[in-house]
DOKOL-896436 format. One record per residue (C-alpha): x, y, z; residue in one letter. Coordinates in steps of 0.5 Angstrom, whole numbers, padded with zeros to 4 digits, always signed. Layout:
! DOKOL-896436
XYZa;...
***
This chain:
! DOKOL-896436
+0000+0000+0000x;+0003+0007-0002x;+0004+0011+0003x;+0002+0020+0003x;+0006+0026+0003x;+0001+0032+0005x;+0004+0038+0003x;-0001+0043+0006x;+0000+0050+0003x;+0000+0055+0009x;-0003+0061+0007x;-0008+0059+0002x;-0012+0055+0008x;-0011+0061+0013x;-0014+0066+0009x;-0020+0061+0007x;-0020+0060+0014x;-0020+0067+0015x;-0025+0069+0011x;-0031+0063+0013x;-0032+0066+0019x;-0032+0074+0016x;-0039+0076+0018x;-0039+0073+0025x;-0031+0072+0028x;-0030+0067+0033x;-0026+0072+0038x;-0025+0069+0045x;-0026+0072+0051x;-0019+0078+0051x;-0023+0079+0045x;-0018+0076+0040x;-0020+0075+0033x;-0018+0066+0033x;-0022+0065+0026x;-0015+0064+0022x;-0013+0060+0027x;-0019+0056+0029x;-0021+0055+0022x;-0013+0052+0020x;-0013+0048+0026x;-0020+0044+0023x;-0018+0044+0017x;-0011+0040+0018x;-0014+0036+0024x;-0020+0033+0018x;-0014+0031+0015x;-0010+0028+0020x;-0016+0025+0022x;-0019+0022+0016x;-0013+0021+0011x;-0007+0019+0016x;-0001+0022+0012x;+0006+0018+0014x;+0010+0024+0012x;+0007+0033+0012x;+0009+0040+0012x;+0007+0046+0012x;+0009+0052+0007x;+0009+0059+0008x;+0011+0064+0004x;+0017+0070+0007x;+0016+0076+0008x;+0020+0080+0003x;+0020+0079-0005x;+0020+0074-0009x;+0023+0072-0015x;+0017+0074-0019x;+0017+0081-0016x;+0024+0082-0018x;+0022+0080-0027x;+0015+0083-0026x;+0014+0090-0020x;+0007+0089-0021x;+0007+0082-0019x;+0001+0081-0015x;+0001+0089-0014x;-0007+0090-0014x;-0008+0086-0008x;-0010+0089-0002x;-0006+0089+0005x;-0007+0083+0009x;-0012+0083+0014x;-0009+0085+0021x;-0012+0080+0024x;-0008+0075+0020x;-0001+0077+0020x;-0003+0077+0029x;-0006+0069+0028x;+0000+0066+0023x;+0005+0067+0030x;+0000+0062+0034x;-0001+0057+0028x;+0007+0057+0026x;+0007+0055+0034x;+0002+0051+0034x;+0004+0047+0028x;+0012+0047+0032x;+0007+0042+0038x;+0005+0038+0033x;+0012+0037+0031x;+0010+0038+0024x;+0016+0042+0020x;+0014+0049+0018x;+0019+0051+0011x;+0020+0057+0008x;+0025+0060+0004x;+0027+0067+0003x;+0025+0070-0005x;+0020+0063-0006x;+0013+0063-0006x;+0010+0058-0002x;+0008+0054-0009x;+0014+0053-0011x;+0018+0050-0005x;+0011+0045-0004x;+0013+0043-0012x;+0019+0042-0011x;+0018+0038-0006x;+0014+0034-0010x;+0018+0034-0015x;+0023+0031-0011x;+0019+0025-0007x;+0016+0023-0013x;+0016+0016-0013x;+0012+0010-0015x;+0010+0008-0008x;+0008+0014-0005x;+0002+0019-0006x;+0004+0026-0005x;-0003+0030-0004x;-0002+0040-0004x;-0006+0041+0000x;-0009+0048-0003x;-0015+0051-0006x;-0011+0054-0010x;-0012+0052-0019x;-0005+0054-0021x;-0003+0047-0017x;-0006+0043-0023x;+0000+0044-0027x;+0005+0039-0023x;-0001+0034-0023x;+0001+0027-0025x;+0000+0020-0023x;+0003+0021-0016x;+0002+0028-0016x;-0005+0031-0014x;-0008+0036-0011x;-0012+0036-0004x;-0017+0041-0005x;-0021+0042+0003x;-0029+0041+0002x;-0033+0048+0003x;-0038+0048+0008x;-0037+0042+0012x;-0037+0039+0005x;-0033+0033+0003x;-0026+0035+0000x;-0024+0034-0006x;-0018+0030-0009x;-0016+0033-0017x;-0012+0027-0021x;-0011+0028-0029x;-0017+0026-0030x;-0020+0031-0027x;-0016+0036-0030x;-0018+0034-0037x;-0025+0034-0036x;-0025+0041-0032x;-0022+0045-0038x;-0021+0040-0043x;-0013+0040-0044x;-0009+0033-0045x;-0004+0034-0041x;-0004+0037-0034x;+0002+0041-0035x;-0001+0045-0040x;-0005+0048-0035x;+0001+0053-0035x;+0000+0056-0041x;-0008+0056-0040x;-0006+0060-0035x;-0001+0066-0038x;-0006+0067-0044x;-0012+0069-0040x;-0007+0071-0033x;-0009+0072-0027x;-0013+0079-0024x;-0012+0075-0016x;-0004+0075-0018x;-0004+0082-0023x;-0002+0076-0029x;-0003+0081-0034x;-0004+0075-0040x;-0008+0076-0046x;-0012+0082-0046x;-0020+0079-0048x;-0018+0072-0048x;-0021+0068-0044x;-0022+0061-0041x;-0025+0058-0046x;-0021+0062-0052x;-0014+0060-0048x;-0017+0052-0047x;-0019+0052-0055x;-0012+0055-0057x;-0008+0051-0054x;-0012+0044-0056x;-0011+0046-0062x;-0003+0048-0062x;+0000+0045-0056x;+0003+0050-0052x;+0004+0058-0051x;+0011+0057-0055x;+0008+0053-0060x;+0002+0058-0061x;+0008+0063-0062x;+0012+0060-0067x;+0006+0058-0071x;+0001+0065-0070x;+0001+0066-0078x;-0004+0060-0077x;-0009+0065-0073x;-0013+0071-0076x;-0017+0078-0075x;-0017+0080-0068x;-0014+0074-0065x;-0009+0075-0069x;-0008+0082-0067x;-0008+0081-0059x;-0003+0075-0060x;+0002+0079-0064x;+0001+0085-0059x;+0003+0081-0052x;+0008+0077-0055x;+0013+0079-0049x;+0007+0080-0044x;+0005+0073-0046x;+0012+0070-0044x;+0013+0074-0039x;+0006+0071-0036x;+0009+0064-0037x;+0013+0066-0033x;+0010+0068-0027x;+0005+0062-0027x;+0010+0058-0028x;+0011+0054-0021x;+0019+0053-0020x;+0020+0046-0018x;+0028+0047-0016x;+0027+0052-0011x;+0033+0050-0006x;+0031+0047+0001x;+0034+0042+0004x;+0028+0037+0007x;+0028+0030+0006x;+0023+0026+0006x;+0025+0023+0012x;+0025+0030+0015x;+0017+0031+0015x;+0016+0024+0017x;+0010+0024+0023x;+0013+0025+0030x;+0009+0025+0036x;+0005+0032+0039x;+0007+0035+0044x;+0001+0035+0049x;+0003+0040+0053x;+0004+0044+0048x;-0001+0044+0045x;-0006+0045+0052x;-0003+0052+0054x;-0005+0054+0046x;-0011+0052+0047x;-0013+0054+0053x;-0009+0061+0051x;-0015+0061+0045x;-0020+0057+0049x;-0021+0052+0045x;-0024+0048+0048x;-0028+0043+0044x;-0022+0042+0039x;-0018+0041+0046x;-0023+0035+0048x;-0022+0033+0041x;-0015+0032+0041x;-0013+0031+0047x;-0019+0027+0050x;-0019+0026+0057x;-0011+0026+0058x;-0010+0033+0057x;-0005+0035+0062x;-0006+0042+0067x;-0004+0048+0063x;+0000+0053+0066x;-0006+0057+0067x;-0010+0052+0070x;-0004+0049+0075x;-0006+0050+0083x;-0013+0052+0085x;-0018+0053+0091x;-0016+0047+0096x;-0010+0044+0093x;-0004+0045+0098x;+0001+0048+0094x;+0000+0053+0089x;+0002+0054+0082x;-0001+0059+0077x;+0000+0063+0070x;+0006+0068+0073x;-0001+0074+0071x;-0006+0071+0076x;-0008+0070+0083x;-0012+0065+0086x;-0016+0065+0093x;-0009+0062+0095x;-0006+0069+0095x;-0011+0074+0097x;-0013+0076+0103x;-0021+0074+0105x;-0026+0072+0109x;-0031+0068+0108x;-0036+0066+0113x;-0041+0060+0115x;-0047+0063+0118x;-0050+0057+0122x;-0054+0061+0127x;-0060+0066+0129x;-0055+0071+0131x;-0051+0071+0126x;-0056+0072+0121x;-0058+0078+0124x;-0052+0082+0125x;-0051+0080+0117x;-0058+0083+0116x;-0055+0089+0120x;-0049+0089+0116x;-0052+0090+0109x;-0058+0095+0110x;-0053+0098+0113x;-0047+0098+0107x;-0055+0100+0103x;-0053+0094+0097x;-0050+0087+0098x;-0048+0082+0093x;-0051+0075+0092x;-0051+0068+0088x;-0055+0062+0090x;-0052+0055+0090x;-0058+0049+0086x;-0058+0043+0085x;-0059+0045+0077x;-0057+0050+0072x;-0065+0050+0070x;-0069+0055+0074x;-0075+0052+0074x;-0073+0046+0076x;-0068+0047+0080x;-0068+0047+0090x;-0065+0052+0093x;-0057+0050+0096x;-0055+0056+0100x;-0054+0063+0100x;-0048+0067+0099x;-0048+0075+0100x;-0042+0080+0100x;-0042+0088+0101x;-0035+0089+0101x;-0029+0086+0098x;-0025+0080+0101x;-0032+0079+0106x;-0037+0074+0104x;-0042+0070+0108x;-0045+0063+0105x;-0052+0060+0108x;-0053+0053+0107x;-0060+0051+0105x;-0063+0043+0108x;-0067+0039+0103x;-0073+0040+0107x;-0077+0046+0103x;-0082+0047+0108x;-0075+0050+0113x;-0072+0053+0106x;-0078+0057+0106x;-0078+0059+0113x;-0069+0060+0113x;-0072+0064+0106x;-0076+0068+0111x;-0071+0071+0114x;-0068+0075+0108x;-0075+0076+0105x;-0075+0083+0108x;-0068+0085+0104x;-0069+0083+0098x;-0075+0086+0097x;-0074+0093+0100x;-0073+0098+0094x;-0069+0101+0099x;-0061+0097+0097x;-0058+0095+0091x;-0058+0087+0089x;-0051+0086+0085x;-0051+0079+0082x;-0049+0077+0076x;-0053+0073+0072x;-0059+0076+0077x;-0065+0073+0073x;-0063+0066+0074x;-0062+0068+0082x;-0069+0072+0083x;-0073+0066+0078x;-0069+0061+0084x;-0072+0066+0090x;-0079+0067+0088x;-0079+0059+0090x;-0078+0061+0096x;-0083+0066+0097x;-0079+0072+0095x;-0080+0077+0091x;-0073+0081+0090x;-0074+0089+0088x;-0071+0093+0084x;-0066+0097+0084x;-0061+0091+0082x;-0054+0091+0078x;-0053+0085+0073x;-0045+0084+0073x;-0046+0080+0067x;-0050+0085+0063x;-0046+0091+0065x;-0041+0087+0062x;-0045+0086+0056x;-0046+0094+0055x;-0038+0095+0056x;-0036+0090+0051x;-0041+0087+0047x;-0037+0082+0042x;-0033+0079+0048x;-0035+0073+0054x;-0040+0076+0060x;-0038+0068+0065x;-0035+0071+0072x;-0029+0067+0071x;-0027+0070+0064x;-0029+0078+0067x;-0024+0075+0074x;-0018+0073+0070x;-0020+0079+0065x;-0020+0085+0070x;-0018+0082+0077x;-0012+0078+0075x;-0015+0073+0079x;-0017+0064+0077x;-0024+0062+0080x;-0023+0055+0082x;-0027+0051+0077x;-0034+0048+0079x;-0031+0042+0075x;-0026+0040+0081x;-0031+0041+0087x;-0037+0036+0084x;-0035+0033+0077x;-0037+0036+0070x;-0044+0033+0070x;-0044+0035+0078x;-0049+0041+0079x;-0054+0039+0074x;-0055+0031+0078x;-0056+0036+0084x;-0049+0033+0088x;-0048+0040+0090x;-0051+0038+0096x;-0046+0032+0097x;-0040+0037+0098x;-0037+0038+0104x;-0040+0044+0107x;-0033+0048+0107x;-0031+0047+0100x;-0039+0049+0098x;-0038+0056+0103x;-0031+0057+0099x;-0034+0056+0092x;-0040+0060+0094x;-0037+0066+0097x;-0032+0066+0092x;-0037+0067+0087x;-0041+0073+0091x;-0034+0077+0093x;-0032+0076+0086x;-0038+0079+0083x;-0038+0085+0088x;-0031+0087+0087x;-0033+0086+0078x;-0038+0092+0081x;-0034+0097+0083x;-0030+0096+0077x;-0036+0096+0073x;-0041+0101+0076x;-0035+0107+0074x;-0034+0104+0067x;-0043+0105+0066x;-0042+0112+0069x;-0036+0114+0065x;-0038+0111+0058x;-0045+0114+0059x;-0049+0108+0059x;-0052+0109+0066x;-0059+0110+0063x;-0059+0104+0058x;-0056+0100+0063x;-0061+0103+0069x;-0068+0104+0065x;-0068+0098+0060x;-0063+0093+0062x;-0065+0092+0069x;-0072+0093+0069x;-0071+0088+0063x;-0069+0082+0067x;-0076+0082+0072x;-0081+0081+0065x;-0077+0077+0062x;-0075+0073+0068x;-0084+0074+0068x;-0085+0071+0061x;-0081+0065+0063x;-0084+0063+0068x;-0090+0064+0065x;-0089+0060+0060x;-0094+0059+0053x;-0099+0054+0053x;-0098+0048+0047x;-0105+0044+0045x;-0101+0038+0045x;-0107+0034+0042x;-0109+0039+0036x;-0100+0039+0035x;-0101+0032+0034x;-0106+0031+0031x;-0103+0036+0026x;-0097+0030+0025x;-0101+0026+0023x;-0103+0029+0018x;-0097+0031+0015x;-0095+0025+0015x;-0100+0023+0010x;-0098+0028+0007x;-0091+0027+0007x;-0093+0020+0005x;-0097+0022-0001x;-0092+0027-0003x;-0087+0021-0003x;-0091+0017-0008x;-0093+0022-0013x;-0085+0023-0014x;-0084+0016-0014x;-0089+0016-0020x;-0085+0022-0023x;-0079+0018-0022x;-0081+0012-0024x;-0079+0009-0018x;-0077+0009-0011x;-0070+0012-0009x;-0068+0015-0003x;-0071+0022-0003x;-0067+0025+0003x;-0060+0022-0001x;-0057+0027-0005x;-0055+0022-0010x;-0060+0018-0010x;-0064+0025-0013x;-0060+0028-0017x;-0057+0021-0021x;-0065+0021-0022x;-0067+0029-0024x;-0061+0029-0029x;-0059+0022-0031x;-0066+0019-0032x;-0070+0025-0033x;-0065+0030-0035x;-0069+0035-0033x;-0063+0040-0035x;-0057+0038-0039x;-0053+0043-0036x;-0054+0041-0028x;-0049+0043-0024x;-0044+0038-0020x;-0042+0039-0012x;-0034+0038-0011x;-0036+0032-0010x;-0036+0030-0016x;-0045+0029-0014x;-0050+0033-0018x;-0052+0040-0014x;-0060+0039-0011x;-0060+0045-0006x;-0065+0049-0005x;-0063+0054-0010x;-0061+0049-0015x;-0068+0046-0015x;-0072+0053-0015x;-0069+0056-0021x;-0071+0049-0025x;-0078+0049-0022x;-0082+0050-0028x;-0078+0045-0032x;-0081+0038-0029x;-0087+0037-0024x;-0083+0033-0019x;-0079+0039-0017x;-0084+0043-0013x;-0086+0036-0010x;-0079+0035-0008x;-0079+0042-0004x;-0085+0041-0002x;-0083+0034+0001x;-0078+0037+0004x;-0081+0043+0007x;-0087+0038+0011x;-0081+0034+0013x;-0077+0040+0016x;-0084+0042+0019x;-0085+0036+0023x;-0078+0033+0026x;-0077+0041+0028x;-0084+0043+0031x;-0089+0039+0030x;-0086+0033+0033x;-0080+0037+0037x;-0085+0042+0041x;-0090+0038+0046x;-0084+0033+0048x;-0080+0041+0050x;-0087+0042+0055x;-0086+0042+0063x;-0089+0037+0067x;-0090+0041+0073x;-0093+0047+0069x;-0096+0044+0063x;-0093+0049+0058x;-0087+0051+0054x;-0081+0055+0057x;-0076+0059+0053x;-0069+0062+0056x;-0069+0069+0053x;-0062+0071+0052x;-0060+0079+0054x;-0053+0078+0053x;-0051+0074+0047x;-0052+0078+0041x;-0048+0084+0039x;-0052+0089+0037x;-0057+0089+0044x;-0063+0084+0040x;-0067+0078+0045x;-0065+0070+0043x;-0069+0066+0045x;-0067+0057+0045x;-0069+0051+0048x;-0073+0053+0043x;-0073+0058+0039x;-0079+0062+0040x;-0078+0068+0035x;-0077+0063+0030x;-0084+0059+0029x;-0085+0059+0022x;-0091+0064+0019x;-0090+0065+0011x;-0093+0058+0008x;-0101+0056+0011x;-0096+0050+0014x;-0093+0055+0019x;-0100+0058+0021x;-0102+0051+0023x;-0096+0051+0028x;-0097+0057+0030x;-0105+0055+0032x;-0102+0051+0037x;-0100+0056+0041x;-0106+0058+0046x;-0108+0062+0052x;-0108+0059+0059x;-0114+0058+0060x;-0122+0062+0059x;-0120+0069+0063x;-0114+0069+0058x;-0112+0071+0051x;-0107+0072+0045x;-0105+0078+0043x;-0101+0080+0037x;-0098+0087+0035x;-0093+0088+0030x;-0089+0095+0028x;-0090+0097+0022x;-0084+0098+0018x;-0080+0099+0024x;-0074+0100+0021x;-0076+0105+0015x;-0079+0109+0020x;-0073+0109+0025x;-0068+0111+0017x;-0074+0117+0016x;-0072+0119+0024x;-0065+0119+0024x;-0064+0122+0017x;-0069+0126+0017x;-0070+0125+0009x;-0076+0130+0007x;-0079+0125+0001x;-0078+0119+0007x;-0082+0122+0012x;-0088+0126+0007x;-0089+0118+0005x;-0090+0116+0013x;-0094+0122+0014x;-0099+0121+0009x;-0099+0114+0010x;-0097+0112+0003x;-0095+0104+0002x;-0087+0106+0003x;-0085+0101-0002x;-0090+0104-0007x;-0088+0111-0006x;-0080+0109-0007x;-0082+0105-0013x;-0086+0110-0016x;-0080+0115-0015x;-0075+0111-0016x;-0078+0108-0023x;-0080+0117-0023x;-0088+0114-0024x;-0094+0116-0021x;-0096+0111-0015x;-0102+0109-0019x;-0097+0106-0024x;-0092+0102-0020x;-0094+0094-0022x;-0093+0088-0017x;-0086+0087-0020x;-0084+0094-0018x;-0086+0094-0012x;-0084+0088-0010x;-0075+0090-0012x;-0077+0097-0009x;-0078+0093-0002x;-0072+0089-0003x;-0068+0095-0004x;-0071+0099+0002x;-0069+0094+0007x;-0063+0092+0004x;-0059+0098+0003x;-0061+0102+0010x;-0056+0095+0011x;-0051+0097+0007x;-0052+0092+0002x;-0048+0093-0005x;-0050+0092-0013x;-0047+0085-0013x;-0052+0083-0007x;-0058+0086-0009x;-0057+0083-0016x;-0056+0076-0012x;-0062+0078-0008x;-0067+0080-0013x;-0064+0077-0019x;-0062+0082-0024x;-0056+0083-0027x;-0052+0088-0024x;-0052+0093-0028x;-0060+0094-0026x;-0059+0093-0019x;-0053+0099-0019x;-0059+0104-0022x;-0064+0101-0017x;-0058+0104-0012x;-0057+0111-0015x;-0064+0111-0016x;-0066+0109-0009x;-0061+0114-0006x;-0064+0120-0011x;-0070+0119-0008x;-0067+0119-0001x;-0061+0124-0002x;-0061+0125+0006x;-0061+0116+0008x;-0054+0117+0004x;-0052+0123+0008x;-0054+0119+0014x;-0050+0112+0013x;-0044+0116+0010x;-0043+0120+0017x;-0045+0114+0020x;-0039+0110+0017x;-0034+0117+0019x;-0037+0117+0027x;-0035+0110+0027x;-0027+0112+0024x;-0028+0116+0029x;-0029+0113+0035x;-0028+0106+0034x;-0036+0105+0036x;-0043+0108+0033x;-0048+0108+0038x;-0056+0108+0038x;-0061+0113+0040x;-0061+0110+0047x;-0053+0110+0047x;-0052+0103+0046x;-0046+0101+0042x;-0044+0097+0037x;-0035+0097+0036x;-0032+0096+0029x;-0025+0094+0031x;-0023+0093+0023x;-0027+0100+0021x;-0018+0102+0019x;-0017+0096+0016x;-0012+0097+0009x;-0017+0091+0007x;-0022+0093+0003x;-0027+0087+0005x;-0026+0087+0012x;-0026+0094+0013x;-0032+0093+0008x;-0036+0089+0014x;-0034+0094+0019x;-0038+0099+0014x;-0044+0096+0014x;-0044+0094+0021x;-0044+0101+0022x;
***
């Protein structure tokens, strides 16, 4: 069995990585953006994973010019500077490649391409596969029948391997090698390849078919004629310039063997502090399992004898505190006096679950100065828990003294099971945080080591990683539990005198105090309240679509002219296009299968009538195994209804989520989504469902804040808005303005308030660009002051760093000074 060479091209995967996760970026908690570094990770985790390769390295190109800048200057010259987010990431990959001991090879005046095909060159042998790993075309040309190119799946997609074969049927040349001179007669806009000017692909494919090489296509050019002639003539040393530059140099001067890139042992410590620095902990589980050893950060906690801990943090060891077990009347009476005299205290509650609902009461723990905390235990007796409740019913609901806590609407939901009813004012560490930093991490531990230089003790250690949620928080030893629990309630006290300054300074004292705060009491509200679900009616209605999906099926059996797998994407497109050949066009995956997306299918919806029965199969399956099956088994037991979690501090820009389930995500536009949303009804008789919508929130917030004159007459006479922007757009009276019109006019409102470019609302609208590009112009004719107010939106955010909302809440563009035009590009439209 031959054994594989992987030869991973460093740059190319970086970027890829990089910009998959362009509109949403993985950052970890001190806000570094870990995208690039996550991604490459994955993508070369998948490949020792899934192909074991016997030998790899990794080619990075240098930093300085290489050979191809030295015969042509303006070699990849148009290409935008590399995002700053990159150039930080390629140190911890380089490191985290050096803890794999995988071999990084660079080499000064070489591209990354020509050290990978040189080394591919030289290990070529006949028992060996040597697989490029890049996805990058110009590597075609060194394809043979050991050589081939490994191009990573998309999407979680499979990957594809390139052979000659391959090659051939791709462009339609007889040799791999010829993809050289493909390439320098159309060029290279990425590169700055300058080519040929006006020929294109299929041109400089049909050329070369029909003289063999660019050389041979010199030498024989009398054979063309008229304007092909002409270009030829006139890009003769452009030409052989281009083959040049395309050219990947196979003699670069490395001195790597094979046996030099052999696989070699990680080395697991190593690789632990990398990843707990970027707090990778899934890829960690991953590939350590449960054998990880203690990073330097994690070394020493709460109750170990001796203490060693990362050089920067602190732990309970090093600090000077005091933390008490109240055990008795009196004392509770003198922490009574002590906090209404201090008018504001800290408190966390200790449970038996993470689930509010669910969940009893373990202890108490209350803290109003730094370094002092006091823990009340709880008995398993609800009937006592209620009456030790009591005692501190009256300070929590005197309106008088600030409640501090962090995450205060899990806290309050668990005190309300014990007959307290807590009292505003409060002050939510996590959601003071949430304002401060939106796009980082809000837990109490990551805010410790962030802003006190201090490592909380894991609950892991105390109780296990399945402990809280089994309730056997109850089995630790009583000052173990006072230690954690005190801990967590003096932390969070010390978070707050930090964070109240920063609320104060930023001015964000009225978002924080007149929505945030009162928020988490109607939310905590909703919650508990619950919705009721007809569980009956629900499951009578999957009854229903199960005959439907039934029906569906057979009708595209009968389509088809047999049964298949209709959930297999092969299966489908095999019978869509090489039996039905419903089109002769069809589009194939990386995968070599033919492509039966949703979008593929919608533009062939008229072409057959299985395809509306394949969407709509589709579409009654999705329906039944994520709502109408799904639902009735998410309802409590105890209360009969459906509870969601709902979420104040997880997006960026101050919206709501809502999970386990997703309540804002019920479907409505199709009469199947309806038929859902029946099921969700009113608790009982004295009860009813409400529904209020905004009309058009966000035009008339555009209107507001603009103060565009055309905009604001259209909402105060009460216009159709899409038929007024139609109307002036397409410069005709409302009268005249069809559906069709209507109908981009709504999609461009909507789209480019958001910053959305011609390209993209070519996509959307399906137009060709051109068009959407006058719709653009059209649209910002018609409203000159919504231009006006998104170009000074975009400059008070050069600016500042951040825009904020009319209420002061702020949304950061930290690439908004990026020399990348795409990344700068995304900061724009955040803006």
């Amino acid at each position: 069995m031959k054994k594989k060479v992987f030869l991973l091209d460093a740059y190319a995967l970086i970027f890829r990585s990089y910009y998959a996760f362009i509109n949403r970026p993985i950052r970890n908690s001190k806000g570094f953006n870990t995208s690039a570094i996550y991604g490459f990770t994955n993508t070369l985790l998948d490949v020792i994973e899934n192909q074991h390769p016997d030998y790899l390295a990794v080619a990075f190109d240098p930093s300085g010019p290489t050979f191809r800048n030295e015969i042509y200057r303006e070699y990849k010259a148009n290409r935008d500077e590399t995002p700053e987010d990159i150039k930080q990431s390629v140190p911890y990959i380089k490191s985290l490649l050096s803890a794999f001991n995988i071999p990084v090879i660079e080499k000064e005046g070489f591209e990354a391409d020509d050290v990978i095909g040189t080394l591919a060159h030289k290990f070529d042998k006949d028992d060996l596969e040597i697989y490029m790993m890049t996805p990058d075309k110009d590597f075609g040309q060194l394809i043979n029948d050991n050589i081939f190119v490994y191009r990573p799946g998309k999407a979680g997609g499979a990957a594809e391997v390139i052979k000659s074969d391959n090659i051939s049927e791709k462009y339609g040349l007889s040799n791999p090698s010829q993809v050289i001179d493909m390439l320098a007669l159309m060029g290279d806009s990425v590169d700055n390849v300058p080519g040929v000017q006006g020929i294109g692909e299929k041109t400089a494919v049909k050329l070369i078919n029909e003289f063999g090489s660019v050389e041979q296509l010199l030498e024989r050019r009398d054979e063309l004629k008229g304007k092909q002639k002409e270009k030829i003539d006139g890009s003769i040393d452009i030409l052989k310039l281009s083959k040049e530059l395309v050219t990947i140099n196979v003699n670069v001067p490395v001195d790597v063997n094979l046996e030099d890139i052999a696989r070699k042992e990680k080395n697991l410590q190593a690789i632990t502090d990398l990843f707990e620095e970027l707090e990778f902990r899934t890829l960690k589980k991953r590939v350590l399992g449960d054998n990880a050893p203690e990073s330097a950060s994690q070394q020493g906690t709460l109750f170990s004898n001796e203490v060693v801990t990362d050089s920067n943090l602190k732990t309970i060891k090093d600090v000077d505190h005091t933390y008490t077990l109240i055990e008795n009347d009196e004392q509770i009476e003198e922490l009574l006096n002590n906090i209404k005299n201090a008018g504001k205290f800290c408190f966390d509650t200790e449970t038996t679950s993470v689930h509010s609902l669910d969940t009893e009461l373990v202890g108490l723990a209350l803290a109003c100065k730094k370094g002092e905390a006091y823990y009340v235990p709880f008995s398993a007796d609800r009937n006592e828990c209620i009456r030790l409740m009591g005692r501190f019913k009256g300070l929590f609901e005197d309106n008088a003294i600030l409640k501090i806590g962090q995450n205060l609407k899990f806290d309050t939901q668990v005190l309300k099971k014990y007959n307290v009813h807590t009292a505003q004012p409060y002050f939510d560490t996590m959601i003071a945080h949430y304002l401060l930093e939106p796009d980082r991490k809000h837990k109490l531990d990551v805010l410790a080591e962030d802003y006190l230089q201090y490592k909380m003790v894991p609950i892991e250690d105390l109780i296990g990683k399945k402990g809280k949620q089994q309730g056997t928080m109850r089995n630790v030893d009583i000052t173990v539990a006072k230690e954690y629990a005190c801990e967590d309630a003096d932390v969070t006290y010390q978070l707050y005198e930090i964070f109240n300054d920063k609320i104060e300074k930023e001015n964000l004292k009225n978002l924080f105090y007149d929505i945030e705060m009162p928020l988490i009491d109607v939310l905590s509200w909703m919650e508990e309240s619950g919705v009721k679900l007809h569980v009956n009616e629900l499951n009578d209605y999957a009854k229903r679509l199960s005959k439907e999906l039934n029906e569906i099926e057979n009708a595209i059996y009968e389509h088809a002219g047999q049964s298949f797998n209709i959930n297999s994407p092969k299966q489908l497109g095999d019978i869509l296009f090489d039996k039905l050949k419903i089109d002769d066009n069809a589009k194939k995956t990386k995968s070599k299968q033919y492509a039966t997306n949703e979008e593929t299918l919608q533009k062939l919806i008229d072409k057959h009538p299985v395809i509306p029965k394949i969407l709509d199969y589709r579409s009654v399956k999705k329906l039944l195994s994520t709502y109408v099956e799904a639902l009735p088994k998410l309802v409590n037991e105890k209360t009969g209804k459906i509870h969601t979690t709902f979420n104040q501090t997880i997006a960026a820009t101050g919206r709501l989520s809502s999970i386990n389930p997703n309540l804002q995500n019920i479907p409505i536009r199709e009469e199947r989504g309806r038929e859902i949303r029946r099921s969700f009804i009113a608790s009982d008789t004295d009860h009813l469902i409400l529904s209020a919508d905004y009309s058009q929130i966000e035009l008339r917030l555009m209107a507001h804040l603009s103060e565009d004159n055309n905009m604001l007459e259209a909402f105060n006479r009460n216009d159709d808005i899409h038929t007024a922007t139609a109307a002036k757009i397409y410069k005709i009276d409302p009268a005249d303005v069809s559906r069709e019109m209507r109908s981009k006019a709504k999609t461009a409102n909507f789209g480019i308030i958001y910053g959305i470019s011609a390209f993209g609302l070519s996509q959307r609208l399906n137009i060709p660009r051109t068009e959407a590009k006058e719709l653009i112009d059209g649209y910002f004719q018609t409203f000159p002051k919504v231009k006006d107010y998104m170009d000074q939106s975009i400059e008070k955010g050069r600016e500042n760093g951040y825009v904020k909302t009319i209420m002061g809440r702020r949304r950061y563009l930290k690439d908004i000074h990026s020399k990348n035009a795409v990344v700068r590009g995304v900061a724009e439209r955040n803006a």
